[in-house]
C-alpha positions in Angstrom: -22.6 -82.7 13.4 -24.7 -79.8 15.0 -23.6 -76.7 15.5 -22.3 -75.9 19.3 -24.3 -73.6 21.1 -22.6 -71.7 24.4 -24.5 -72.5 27.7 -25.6 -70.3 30.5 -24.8 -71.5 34.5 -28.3 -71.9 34.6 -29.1 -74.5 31.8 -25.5 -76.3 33.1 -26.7 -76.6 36.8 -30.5 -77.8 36.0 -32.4 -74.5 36.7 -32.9 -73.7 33.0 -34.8 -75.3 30.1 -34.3 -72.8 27.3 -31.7 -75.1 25.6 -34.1 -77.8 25.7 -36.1 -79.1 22.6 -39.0 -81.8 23.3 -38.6 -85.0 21.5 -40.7 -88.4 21.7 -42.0 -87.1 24.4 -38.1 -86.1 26.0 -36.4 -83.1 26.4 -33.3 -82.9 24.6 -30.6 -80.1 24.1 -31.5 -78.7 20.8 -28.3 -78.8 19.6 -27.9 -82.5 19.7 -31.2 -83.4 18.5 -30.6 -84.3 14.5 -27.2 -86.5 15.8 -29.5 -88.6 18.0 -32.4 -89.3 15.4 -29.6 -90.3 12.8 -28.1 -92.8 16.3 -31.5 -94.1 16.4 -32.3 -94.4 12.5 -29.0 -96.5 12.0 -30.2 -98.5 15.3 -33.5 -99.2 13.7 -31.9 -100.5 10.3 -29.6 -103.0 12.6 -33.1 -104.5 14.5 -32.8 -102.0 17.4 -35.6 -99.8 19.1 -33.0 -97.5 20.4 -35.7 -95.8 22.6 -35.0 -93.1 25.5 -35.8 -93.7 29.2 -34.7 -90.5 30.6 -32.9 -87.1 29.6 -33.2 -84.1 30.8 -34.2 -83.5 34.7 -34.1 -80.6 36.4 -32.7 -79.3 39.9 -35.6 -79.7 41.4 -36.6 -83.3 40.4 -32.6 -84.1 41.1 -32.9 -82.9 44.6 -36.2 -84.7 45.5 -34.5 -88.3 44.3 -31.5 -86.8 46.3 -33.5 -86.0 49.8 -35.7 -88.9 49.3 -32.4 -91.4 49.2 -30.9 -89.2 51.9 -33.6 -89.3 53.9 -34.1 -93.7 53.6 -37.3 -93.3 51.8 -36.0 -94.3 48.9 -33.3 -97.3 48.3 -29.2 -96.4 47.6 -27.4 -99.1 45.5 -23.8 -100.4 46.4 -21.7 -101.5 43.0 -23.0 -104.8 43.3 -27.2 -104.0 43.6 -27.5 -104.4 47.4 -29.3 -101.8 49.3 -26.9 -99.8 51.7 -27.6 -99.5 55.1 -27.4 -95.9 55.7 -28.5 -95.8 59.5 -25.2 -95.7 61.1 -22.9 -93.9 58.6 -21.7 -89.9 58.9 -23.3 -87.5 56.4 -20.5 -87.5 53.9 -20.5 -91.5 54.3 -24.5 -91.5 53.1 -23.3 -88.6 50.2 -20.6 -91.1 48.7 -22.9 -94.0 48.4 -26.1 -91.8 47.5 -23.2 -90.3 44.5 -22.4 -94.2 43.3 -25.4 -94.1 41.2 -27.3 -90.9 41.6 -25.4 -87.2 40.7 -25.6 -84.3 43.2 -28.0 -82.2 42.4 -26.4 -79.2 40.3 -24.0 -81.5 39.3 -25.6 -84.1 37.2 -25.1 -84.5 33.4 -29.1 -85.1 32.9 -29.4 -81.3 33.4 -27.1 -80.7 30.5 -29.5 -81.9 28.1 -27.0 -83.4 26.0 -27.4 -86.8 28.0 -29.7 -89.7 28.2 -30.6 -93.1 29.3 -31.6 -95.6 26.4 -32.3 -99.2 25.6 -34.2 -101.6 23.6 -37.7 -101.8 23.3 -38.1 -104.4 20.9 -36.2 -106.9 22.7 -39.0 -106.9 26.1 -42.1 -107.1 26.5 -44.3 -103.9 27.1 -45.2 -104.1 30.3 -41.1 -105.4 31.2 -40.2 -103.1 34.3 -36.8 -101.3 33.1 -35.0 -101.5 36.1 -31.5 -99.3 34.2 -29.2 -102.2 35.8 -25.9 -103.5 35.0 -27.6 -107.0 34.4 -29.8 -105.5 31.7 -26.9 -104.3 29.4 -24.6 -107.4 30.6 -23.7 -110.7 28.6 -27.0 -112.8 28.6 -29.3 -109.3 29.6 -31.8 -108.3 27.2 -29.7 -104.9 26.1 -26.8 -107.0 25.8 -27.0 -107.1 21.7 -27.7 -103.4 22.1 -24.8 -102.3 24.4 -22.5 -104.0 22.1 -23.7 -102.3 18.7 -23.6 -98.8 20.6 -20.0 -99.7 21.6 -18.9 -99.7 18.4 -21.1 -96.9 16.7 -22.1 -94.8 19.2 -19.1 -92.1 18.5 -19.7 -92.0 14.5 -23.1 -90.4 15.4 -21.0 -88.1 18.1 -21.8 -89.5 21.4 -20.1 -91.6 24.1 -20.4 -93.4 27.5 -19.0 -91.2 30.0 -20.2 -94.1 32.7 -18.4 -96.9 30.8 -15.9 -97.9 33.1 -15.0 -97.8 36.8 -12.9 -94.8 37.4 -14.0 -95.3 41.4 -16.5 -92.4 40.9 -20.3 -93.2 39.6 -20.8 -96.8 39.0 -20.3 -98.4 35.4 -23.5 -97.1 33.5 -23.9 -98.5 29.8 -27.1 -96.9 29.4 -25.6 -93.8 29.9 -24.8 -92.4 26.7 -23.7 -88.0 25.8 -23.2 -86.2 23.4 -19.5 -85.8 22.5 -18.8 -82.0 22.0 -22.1 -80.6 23.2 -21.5 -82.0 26.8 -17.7 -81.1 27.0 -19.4 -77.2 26.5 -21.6 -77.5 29.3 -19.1 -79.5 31.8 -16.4 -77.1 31.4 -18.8 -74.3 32.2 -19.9 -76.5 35.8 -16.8 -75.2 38.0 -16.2 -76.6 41.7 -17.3 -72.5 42.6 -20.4 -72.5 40.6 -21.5 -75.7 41.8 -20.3 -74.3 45.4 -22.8 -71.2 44.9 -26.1 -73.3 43.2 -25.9 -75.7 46.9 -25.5 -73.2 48.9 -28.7 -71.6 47.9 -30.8 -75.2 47.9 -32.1 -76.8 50.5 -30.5 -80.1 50.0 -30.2 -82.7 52.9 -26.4 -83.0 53.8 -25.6 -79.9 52.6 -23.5 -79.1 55.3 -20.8 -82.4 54.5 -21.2 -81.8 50.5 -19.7 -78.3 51.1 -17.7 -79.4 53.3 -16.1 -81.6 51.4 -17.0 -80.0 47.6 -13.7 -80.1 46.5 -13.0 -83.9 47.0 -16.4 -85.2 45.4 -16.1 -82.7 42.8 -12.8 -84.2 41.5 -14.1 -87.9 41.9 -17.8 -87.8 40.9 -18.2 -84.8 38.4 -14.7 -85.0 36.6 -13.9 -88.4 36.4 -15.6 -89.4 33.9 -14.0 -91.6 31.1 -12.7 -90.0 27.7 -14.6 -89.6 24.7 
């Protein structure tokens, strides 16, 4: 395994990229780079194209999907794929469901670096529309054989699915997969104050209910996250 590298507040909260190494056309925390080549070499020799639809995103490109979703002008996602209705519910109401499937910006593990989205490429077509929905990685979906073959060697290649069950935080995500020991750096480094101090100095819709109520959505959508 790689070496661990300590993280600033900055590269743990999105507003950093010095950690970051580019990679098939991703950006990757350096550290965990040779760990996820070897994953996706030992996915290649079972029939896989283990290939990556998203890793690192900033604070800025989390706050835009944030306000945009906040805002209606982009869809939010209830645990069973229907769009919410956000027109008549409080700002802390519209935070929660925003949070099911979408972090808060500051808080989201995609700034670490260390995590990433995959799936198969060889088992669609190229112009399939990845749509990163539980019916994808599901019995019968097309990641199916995938999701089961990272289920079993995912953590001999040091990652895991922090997403891999609901803990009544951020929806199931078996996509979702992080790097064991490099992500346990940065998360212990994203405190309830630091978070506090990078959204008070954005301009995030429903900021005022997020810091309101910080200390509750911390503990259920940035801690609660299942166990290596």
């Amino acid at each position: 395994m790689t070496d661990l590298q300590v993280p600033t507040i900055a590269c743990v909260t999105g507003q950093s990229d010095t950690h970051l190494t580019k990679i098939q056309s991703h950006r990757l925390h350096s550290a965990i780079t040779a760990d996820f080549i070897a994953l996706q070499n030992a996915a290649k020799q079972a029939g896989f194209d283990l290939t990556i639809a998203s890793s690192f995103r900033d604070f800025e490109r989390q706050a835009l999907i944030w306000n945009n979703k906040f805002s209606g002008q982009r869809p939010v996602y209830n645990s069973q794929q229907k769009v919410v209705d956000l027109t008549n519910l409080s700002d802390i109401d519209k935070c929660i469901a925003i949070m099911r499937y979408s972090a808060l910006p500051g808080a989201s593990r995609h700034h670490f670096g260390t995590d990433l989205d995959v799936y198969d490429k060889a088992s669609v077509s190229d112009d399939y529309q990845l749509q990163l929905s539980p019916h994808e990685y599901e019995k019968n979906g097309p990641f199916s054989p995938l999701s089961e073959w990272l289920s079993i060697h995912l953590e001999k290649f040091g990652f895991y699915r922090p997403y891999r069950e609901d803990l009544n935080g951020v929806a199931p995500e078996l996509w979702h997969i992080s790097h064991i020991k490099q992500s346990q750096l940065l998360s212990i480094q994203l405190t309830e104050s630091a978070l506090r101090k990078c959204i008070e100095n954005s301009e995030l819709l429903g900021k005022s209910a997020v810091l309101a109520h910080l200390p509750s959505l911390y503990k259920r959508f940035v801690t609660n996250v299942s166990p290596p």
